[in-house]
C-alpha positions in Angstrom: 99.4 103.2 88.8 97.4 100.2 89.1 98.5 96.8 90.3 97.6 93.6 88.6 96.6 90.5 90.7 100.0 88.8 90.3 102.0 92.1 91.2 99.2 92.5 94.4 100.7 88.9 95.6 104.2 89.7 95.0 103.7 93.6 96.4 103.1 91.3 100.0 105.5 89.0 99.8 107.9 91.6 99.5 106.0 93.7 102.4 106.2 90.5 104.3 110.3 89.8 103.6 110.5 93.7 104.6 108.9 93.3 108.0 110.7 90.2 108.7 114.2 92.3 108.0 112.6 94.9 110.7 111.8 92.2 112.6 116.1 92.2 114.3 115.8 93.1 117.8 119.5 94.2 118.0 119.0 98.0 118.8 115.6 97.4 120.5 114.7 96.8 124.4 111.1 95.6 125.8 111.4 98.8 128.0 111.2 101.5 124.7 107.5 100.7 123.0 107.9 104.5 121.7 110.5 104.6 119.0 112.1 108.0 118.6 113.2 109.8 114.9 116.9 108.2 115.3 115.1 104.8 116.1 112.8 104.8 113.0 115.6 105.8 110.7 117.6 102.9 111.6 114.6 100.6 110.1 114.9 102.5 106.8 116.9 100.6 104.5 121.0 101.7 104.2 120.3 102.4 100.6 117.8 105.3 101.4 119.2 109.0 101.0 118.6 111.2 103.8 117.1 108.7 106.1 116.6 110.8 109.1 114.7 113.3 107.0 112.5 110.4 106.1 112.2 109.4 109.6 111.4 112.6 111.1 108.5 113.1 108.8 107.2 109.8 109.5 107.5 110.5 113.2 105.9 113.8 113.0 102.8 112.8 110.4 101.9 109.7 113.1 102.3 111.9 115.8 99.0 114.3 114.3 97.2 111.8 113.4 97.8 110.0 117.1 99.1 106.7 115.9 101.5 105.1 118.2 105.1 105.0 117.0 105.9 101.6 117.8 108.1 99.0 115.9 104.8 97.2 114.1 103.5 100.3 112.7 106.6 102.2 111.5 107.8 99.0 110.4 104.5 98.6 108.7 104.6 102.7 107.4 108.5 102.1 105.7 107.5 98.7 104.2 104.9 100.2 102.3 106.7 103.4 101.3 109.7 100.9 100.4 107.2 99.2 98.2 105.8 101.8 96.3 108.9 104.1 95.4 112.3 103.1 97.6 111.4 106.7 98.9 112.1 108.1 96.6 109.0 111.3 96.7 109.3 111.5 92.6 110.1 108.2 91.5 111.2 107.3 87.7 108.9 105.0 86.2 110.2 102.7 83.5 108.6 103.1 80.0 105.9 106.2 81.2 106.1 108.1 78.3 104.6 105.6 75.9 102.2 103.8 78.7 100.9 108.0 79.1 100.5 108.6 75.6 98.1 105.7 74.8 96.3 106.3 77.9 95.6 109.8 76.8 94.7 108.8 74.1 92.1 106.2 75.3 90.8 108.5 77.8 89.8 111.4 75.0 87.4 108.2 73.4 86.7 107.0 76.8 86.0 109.8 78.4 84.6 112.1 76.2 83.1 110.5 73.4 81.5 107.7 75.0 80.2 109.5 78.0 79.1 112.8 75.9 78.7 112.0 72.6 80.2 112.3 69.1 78.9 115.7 69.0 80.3 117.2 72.6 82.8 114.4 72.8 83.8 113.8 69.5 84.9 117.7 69.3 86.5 118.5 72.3 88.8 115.0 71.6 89.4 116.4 68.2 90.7 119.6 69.8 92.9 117.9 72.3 94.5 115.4 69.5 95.1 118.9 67.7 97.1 120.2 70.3 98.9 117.2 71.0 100.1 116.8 67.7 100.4 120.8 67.1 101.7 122.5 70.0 103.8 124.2 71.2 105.2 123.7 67.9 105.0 121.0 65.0 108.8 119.8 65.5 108.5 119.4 69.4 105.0 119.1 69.7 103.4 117.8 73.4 103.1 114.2 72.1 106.5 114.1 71.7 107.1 116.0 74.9 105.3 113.2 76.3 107.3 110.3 75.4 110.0 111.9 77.0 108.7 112.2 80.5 110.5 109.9 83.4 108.8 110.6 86.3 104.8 111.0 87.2 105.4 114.7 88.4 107.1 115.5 85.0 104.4 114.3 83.2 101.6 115.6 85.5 103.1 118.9 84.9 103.2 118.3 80.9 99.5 117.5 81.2 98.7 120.6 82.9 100.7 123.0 80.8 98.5 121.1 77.7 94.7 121.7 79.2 96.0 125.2 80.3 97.2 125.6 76.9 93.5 124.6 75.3 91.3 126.4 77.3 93.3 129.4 76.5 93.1 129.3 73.2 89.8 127.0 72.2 85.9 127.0 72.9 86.1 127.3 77.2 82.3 127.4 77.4 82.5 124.6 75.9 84.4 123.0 78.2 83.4 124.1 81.0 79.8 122.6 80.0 81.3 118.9 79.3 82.8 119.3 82.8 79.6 119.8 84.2 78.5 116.7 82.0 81.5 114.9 83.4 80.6 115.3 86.4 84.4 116.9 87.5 87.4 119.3 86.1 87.9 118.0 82.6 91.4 118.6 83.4 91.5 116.4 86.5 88.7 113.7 84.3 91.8 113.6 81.5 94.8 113.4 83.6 96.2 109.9 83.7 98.4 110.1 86.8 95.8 109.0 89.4 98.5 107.9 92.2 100.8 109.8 93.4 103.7 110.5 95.7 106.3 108.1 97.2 103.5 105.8 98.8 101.4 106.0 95.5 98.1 107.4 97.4 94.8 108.2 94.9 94.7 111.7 93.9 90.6 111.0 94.9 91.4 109.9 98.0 93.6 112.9 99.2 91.2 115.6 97.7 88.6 113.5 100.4 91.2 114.1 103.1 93.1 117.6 102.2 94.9 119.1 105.3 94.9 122.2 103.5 92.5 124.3 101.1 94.1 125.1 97.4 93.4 124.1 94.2 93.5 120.7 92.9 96.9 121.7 91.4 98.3 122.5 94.6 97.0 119.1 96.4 99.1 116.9 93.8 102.1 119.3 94.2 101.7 118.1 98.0 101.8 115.1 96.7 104.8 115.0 94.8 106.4 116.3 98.3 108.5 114.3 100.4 105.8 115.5 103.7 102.8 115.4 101.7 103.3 111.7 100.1 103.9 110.6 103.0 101.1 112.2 105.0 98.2 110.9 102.6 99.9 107.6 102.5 100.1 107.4 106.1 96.5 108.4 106.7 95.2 105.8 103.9 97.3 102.6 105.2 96.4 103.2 109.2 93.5 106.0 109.6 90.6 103.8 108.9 89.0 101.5 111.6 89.9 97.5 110.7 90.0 94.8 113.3 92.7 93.1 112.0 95.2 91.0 114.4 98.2 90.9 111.6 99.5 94.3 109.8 99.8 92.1 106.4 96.3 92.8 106.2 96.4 96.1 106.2 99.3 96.2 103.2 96.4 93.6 101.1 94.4 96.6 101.8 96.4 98.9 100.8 96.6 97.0 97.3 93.7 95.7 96.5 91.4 98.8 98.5 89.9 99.2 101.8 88.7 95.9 103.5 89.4 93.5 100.6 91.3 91.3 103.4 87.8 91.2 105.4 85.8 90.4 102.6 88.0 88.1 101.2 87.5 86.5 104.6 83.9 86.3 104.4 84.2 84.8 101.0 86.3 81.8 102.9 83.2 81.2 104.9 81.0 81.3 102.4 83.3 78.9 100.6 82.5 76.6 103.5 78.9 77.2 103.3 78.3 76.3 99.6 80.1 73.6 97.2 81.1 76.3 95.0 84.8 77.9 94.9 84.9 81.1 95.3 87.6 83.4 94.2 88.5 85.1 97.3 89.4 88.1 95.6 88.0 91.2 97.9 85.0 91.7 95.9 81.8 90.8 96.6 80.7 93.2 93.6 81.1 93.6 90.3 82.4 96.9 89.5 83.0 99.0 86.4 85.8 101.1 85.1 84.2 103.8 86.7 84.4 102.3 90.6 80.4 102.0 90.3 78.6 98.6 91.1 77.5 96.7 88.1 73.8 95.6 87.8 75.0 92.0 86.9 76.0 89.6 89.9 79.0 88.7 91.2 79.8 84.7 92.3 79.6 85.6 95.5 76.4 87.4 95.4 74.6 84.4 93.4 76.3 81.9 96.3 74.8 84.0 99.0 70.8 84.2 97.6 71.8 80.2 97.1 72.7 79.9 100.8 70.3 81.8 102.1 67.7 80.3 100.2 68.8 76.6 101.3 68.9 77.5 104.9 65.3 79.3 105.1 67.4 82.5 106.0 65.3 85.6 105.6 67.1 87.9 103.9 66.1 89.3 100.5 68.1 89.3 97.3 67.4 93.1 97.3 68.9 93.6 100.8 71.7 91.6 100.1 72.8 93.7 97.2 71.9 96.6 99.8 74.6 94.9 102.4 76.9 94.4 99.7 77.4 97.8 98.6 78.8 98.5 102.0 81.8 96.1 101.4 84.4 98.7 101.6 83.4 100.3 104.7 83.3 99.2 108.4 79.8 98.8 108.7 79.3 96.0 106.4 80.1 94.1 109.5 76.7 95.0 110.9 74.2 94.1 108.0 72.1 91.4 108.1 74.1 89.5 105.4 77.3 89.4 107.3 76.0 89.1 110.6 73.6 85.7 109.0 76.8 84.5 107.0 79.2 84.1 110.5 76.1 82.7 112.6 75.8 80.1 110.0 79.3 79.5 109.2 79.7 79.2 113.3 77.0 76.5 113.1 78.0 74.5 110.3 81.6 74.5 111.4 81.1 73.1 115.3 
């Protein structure tokens, strides 16, 4: 599930209220930085079921990955899970059947007949809408099936159960060739449940980090587990380097994708450098349904050849797109375009 803009500011205000609520010093001393499994569970909200369960997996999951288990980062680690599911490992989600049938149904044109064709595409969609509408029988078929779902699990297995049902019984060569077109699994291309798990981590993003081999079928089952959310959510919220002084950042992050606090950032410097507003958004790109960079410039990449150009700074239009496709990873810090932004912004600024 994706989060619009408006529900990204409202997902950290609430974030924010939670670590203030954490923030009650009653049951803590100066003289314990290292909270233990009965510590952490008393941060969990009363409402939770099973909080010391909870708790002990979040003690033992930072414990692997070496994170300390003080108050700011367990505080930081139930906040988010409290966010995205009241931890609850299978959450209901309101209205899921309906939202999952029309986006099936736009991801058989999206996917298939606009990136293969009317004559690949178009077919294998027909096929699927078939089945859909078919099977497993007329009365109870899997669009109907569908509309009943309540919980992403529920209808991640439903989805399954249909692609295993049409390559059992329609063209698999064919298939198997408009995966290869694809570029991935058609099964995995179709399935609409790309977040999973009680802290909502990117099915893309724990096939990147599996702590275990298995099929892709196996890795969302982990998912849907009470250990296994938790583990990828924990890894994707605090395992990547970020030299941020506040933990809010990190929950922007974990919202609006990796780094979008420090670019938006360097979008407020460049807002100082140029009489232009700039949206500080996250993006310094333009970006397509796909996740790809689109040829067409963002805002901030037209105010930064503007800049540049002003000041006599010596860097290319081509090497700032070059720095700019490094936006969500650590080292954009080190190109020439971020490194020439701050020098100027220090200098303009004294």
């Amino acid at each position: 599930m994706f989060l619009s803009s408006g529900l990204k500011t409202l997902s950290v205000l609430a974030i924010s209220i939670g670590l203030t609520a954490c923030g009650d010093r009653s049951w803590w001393t100066d003289d314990e930085p290292k909270l233990n499994a009965e510590q952490i569970s008393r941060i969990i909200p009363g409402r939770v079921n099973d909080r010391r369960s909870w708790a002990e997996d979040i003690y033992d999951i930072s414990e692997q990955f070496g994170i300390p288990q003080n108050k700011e980062n367990m505080c930081s680690i139930i906040a988010v899970v409290d966010q995205e599911s009241n931890f609850v490992a299978d959450p209901q989600v309101y209205g899921l059947g309906e939202k999952a049938v029309k986006e099936v149904q736009d991801r058989l044109d999206e996917k298939f007949k606009d990136k293969l064709g009317d004559a690949i595409g178009g077919t294998i969609a027909g096929y699927f809408q078939q089945v859909l509408k078919e099977q497993p029988s007329p009365e109870d078929n899997y669009l109907s099936q569908m509309r009943r779902v309540k919980t992403e699990r529920e209808l991640d297995e439903l989805y399954r159960e249909i692609f295993d049902y049409m390559s059992k019984h329609y063209h698999v060569s064919a298939l198997t060739g408009a995966a290869k077109l694809v570029g991935q699994d058609v099964g995995e291309k179709m399935n609409p449940i790309t977040t999973l798990g009680s802290m909502q981590v990117h099915i893309g993003y724990a096939k990147d980090n599996k702590r275990e081999g298995g099929s892709m079928a196996d890795l969302r089952t982990d998912l849907y587990s009470q250990y296994g959310g938790l583990y990828y959510g924990i890894h994707r919220l605090m395992m990547y380097p970020a030299d941020y002084d506040k933990p809010l950042y990190r929950f922007a992050d974990y919202n609006s994708g990796m780094y979008s606090s420090r670019n938006a950032a360097f979008q407020s410097m460049l807002n100082d450098l140029t009489e232009a507003e700039l949206d500080l958004d996250g993006d310094l790109l333009l970006y397509g349904k796909d996740g790809s960079p689109k040829s067409a410039k963002s805002q901030s990449e037209r105010e930064l050849i503007s800049v540049f150009a002003q000041h006599n700074i010596l860097v290319t239009p081509r090497q700032i797109r070059s720095d700019l496709k490094k936006e969500k990873e650590k080292k954009f810090e080190d190109t020439a375009t971020y490194r020439a932004v701050a020098k100027l912004y220090q200098e303009v600024t004294k």
